[in-house]
N, C-alpha and C positions, 0 to 999 in steps of 0.2 A: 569359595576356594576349597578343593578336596582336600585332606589330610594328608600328611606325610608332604607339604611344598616347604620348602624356602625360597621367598624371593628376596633379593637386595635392591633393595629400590634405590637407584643412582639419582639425584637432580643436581642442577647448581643452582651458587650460592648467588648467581647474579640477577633473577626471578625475584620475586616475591616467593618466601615460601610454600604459600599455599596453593601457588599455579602450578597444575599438574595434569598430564595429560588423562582421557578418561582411564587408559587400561590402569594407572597408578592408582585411582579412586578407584575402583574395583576391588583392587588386591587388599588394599586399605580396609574397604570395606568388610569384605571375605576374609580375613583372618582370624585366627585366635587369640594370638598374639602378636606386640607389633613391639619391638627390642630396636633401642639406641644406645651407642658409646656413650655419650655425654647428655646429660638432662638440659643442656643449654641453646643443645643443635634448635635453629630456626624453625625449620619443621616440625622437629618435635612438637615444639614449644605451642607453632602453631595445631598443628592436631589436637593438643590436648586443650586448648580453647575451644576449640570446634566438641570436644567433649570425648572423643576417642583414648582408650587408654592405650600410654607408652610407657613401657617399663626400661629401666636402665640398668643394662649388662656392662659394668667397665672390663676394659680388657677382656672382653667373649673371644674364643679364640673360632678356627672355622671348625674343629672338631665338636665345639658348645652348641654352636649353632645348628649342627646336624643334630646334634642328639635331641635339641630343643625342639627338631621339626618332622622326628621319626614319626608322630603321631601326632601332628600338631600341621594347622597351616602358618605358618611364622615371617611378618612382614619382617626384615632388617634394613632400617634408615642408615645410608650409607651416608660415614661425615665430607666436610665440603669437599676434603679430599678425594672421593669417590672412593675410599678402603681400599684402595690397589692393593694391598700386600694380604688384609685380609679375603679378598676377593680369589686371588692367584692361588691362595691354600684351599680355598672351596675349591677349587677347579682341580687340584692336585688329588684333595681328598675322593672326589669324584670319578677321578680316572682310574686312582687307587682302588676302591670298590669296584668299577668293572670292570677293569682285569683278572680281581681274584675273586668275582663272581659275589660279591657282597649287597645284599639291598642295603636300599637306605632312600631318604629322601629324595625326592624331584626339587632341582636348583634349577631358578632362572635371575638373570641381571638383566633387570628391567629399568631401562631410564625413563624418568617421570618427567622433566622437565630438560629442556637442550638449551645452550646458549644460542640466543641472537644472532643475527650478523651486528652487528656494532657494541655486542655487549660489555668487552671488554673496556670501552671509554665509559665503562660506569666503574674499571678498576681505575682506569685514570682520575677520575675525578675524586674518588677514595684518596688515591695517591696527593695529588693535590691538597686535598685538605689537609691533609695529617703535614705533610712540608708545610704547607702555612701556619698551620698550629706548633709546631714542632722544632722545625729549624731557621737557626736565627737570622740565616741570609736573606732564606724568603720569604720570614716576617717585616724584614726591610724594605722589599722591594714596593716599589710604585709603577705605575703607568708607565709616566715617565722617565724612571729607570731603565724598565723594561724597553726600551723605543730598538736602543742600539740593539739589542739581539735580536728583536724581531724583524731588523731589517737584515742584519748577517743572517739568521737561520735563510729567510727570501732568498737571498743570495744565494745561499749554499744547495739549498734545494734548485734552484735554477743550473748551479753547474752541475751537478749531478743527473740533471736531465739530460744536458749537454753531454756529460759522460756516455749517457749509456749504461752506466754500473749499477744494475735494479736492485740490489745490496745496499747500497750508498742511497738511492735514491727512499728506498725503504726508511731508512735512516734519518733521512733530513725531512720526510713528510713528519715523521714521528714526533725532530725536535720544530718543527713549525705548529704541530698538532699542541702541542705542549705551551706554545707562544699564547695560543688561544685560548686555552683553558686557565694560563695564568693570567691574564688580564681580567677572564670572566670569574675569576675566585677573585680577584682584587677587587672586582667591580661591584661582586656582592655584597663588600662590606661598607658601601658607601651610604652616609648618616639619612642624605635624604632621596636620591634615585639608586638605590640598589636595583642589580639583574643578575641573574646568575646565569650558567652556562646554558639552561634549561631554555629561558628566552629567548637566549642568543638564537639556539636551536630552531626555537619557536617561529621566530624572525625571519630567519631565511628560507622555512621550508612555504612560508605565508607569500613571501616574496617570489621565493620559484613557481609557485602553481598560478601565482598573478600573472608572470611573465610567459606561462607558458598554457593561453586559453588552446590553443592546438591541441595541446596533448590533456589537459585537463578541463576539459570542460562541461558545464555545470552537467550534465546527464550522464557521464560516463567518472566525477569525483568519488569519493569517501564522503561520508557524512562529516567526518574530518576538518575536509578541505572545502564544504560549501560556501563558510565565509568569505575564504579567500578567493572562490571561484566566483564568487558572486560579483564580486569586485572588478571583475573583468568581461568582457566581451567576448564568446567562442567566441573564433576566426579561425581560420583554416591556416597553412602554412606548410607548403610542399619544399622549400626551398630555403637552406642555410641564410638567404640573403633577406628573403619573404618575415624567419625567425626573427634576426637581426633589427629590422625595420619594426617588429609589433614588440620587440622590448623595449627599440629607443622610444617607440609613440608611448607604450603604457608606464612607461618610467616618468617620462616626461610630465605623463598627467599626476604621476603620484606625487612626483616634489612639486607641483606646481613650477615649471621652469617655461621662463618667458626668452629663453637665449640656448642655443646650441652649443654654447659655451659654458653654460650653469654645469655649477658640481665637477667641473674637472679638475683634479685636485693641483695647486701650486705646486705640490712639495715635490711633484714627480722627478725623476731624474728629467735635464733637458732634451735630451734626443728622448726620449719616453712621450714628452711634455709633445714636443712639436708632433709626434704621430698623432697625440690624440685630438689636436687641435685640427690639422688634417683632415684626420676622418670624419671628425662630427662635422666640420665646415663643407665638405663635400656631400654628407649626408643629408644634408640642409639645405641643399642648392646653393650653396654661397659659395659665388666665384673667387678664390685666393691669388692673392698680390705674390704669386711666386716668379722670381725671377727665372732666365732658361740657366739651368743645371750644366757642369763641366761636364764633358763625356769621357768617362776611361778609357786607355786602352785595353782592350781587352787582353790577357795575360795568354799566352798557347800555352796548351797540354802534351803532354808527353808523343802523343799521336800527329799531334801538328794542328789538331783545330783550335778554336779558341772560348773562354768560358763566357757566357753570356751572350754569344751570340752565333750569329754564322758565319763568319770572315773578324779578321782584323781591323776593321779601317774605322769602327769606335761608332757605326752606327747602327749594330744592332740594338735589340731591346737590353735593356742593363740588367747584369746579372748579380748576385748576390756579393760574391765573393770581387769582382769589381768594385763594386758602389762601398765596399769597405775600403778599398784600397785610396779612394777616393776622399772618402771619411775619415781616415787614420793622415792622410797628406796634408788635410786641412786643420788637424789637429795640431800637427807637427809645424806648420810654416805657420800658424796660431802660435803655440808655445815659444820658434826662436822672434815670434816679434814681439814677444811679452806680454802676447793675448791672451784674455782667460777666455778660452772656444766656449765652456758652460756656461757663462757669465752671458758672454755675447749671443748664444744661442735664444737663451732664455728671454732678454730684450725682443731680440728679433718676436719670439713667440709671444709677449704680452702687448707686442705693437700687433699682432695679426689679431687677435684676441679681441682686439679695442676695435680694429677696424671690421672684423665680423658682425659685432654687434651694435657698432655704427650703422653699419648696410641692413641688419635687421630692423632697428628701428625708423629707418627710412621709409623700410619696406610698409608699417603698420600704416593705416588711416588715418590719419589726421598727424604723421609723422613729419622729419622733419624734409622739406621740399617736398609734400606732397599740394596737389593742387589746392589753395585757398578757396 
């Protein structure tokens, strides 16, 4: 570095100190001096491990700093804050000089380190901790505690999609985001299986590159992701539907699941419950005991056509907004006969459930009625 620079070397605090891009080590390297506010800054700390001398200017103002670099090349380690205020009086004093024709130093603000795209969920987990250590509510809480809000935030974030209001939805990702990291800081502190959010992490990205040999596969991975790549079978997959099919297969093989019924959770809401029984029984080949469906009438529009279909007369294909109407009436003539609709649904879906996996094991060799 020539004589007569200052540079302000910007990084954040959300790095490791000592990752810095090359032109930072350079400047570092090339100085005379290298001047920080506080002797505690991370950086700092870390240079002077590495054996580089940093000297501590408290309260240096931006006039200190010119005159420390009239004849000098002079790093300044800008704190976490990036020095905005001392920064904007470099900039002031500098224009000042060249309007009224004054040398002085060469200033540059030079970022050494940028944030991430995700870096900020390493403020969150900061956040976190210090709430768990700190305050007594959410030194309280459990898992279990925790249930009812993590199914309200779901909730909330679902109508907010529905809104439309990317504000609101901003919003409810955030407090759902938060659902996750407080279970994964409760989870950490457990006596004999602790994991912390980092696993969780860990978990699902090992998960997705399983599920997804199309897009990662083993010659086109990270050195990263070979484990996980390894675990799976390239396959090709042009087609949403193609995708669908090589997750249900590679999933299938990881939990070991002997039923197309395995792993679908009870707790679900019931009309939740019955689509996914649906789907995977169809995906499966298994033919479903469904009885034939009422047919709405179909509702006319403002124009005179009608929704869901091409005419009125209830046999076109069924449309959205119908098939609710149909769903809300069975509700209702449910409710005045004293039926509980979720209750009854739910039966209904752990008789198809039984009789799926009936018909599967029929299916197997040496099943039941298969030939002696």
């Amino acid at each position: 570095m020539s004589a007569g620079r200052l540079v302000v070397l910007v990084t954040t605090p959300r790095l490791p100190a000592g990752l810095l891009s090359g032109a930072a080590w350079r400047a570092l390297s090339g100085a005379d001096l290298v001047g920080v506010g506080r002797a505690d800054l991370p950086l700092a700390l870390a240079l002077l491990a590495e054996g580089t001398a940093v000297e501590v200017w408290p309260d240096v103002s931006a006039a200190d700093l010119l005159k420390r670099s009239r004849d000098s090349s002079v790093v300044w380690l800008a704190g976490e804050d990036g020095d905005g205020s001392l920064t904007r009086d470099l900039a002031d004093e500098v224009v000042r000089r060249a309007e009224t024709g004054e040398s002085g130093s060469e200033v540059e603000i030079l970022v050494g380190s940028f944030d991430p795209v995700g870096s900020r969920l390493l403020d969150l987990v900061e956040v976190m901790d210090r709430l768990r250590r700190d305050c007594p509510w959410d030194q309280e809480q459990t898992h279990e505690s925790l249930v009812r809000y993590l199914v309200e935030e779901a909730y909330e974030t679902i109508e907010a999609i529905e809104s439309g209001d990317r504000e609101h939805l901003q919003e409810e990702l955030g407090d759902l985001l938060l659902q996750v990291m407080f279970h994964a800081r409760i989870a950490s502190e457990h006596p004999d299986m602790p994991f912390n959010i980092d696993e969780v992490a860990g978990q699902v990205v090992a998960k997705m590159v399983r599920r997804h040999p199309h897009v990662f596969a083993a010659t086109e991975s990270p050195a990263a992701y070979d484990e996980a790549t390894t675990a799976s079978t390239a396959t090709t997959a042009s087609t949403a539907e193609e995708v669908q099919a090589n997750w249900e297969t590679i999933k299938a093989a990881e939990k070991s699941r002997q039923s197309a019924m395995d792993g679908i959770a009870p707790g679900l809401p019931a009309l939740s419950l019955a689509a996914k029984v649906v789907s995977r029984g169809r995906r499966a080949g298994v033919s479903l005991s469904v009885s034939a469906a009422p047919t709405p009438t179909r509702a006319s529009t403002p124009d005179g056509s009608t929704e869901g279909g091409t005419d009125s007369s209830g046999t076109g294909p069924l449309g959205a907004d119908p098939l609710g109407e149909v769903l809300f009436t069975l509700v209702a003539a449910a409710e005045a006969a004293g039926i509980d609709a979720e209750q009854a649904l739910r039966r209904r879906v752990a008789a198809e459930m039984a009789e799926v996996r009936a018909v599967e094991q029929r299916a197997l060799p040496g099943g039941p009625g298969a030939p002696g």
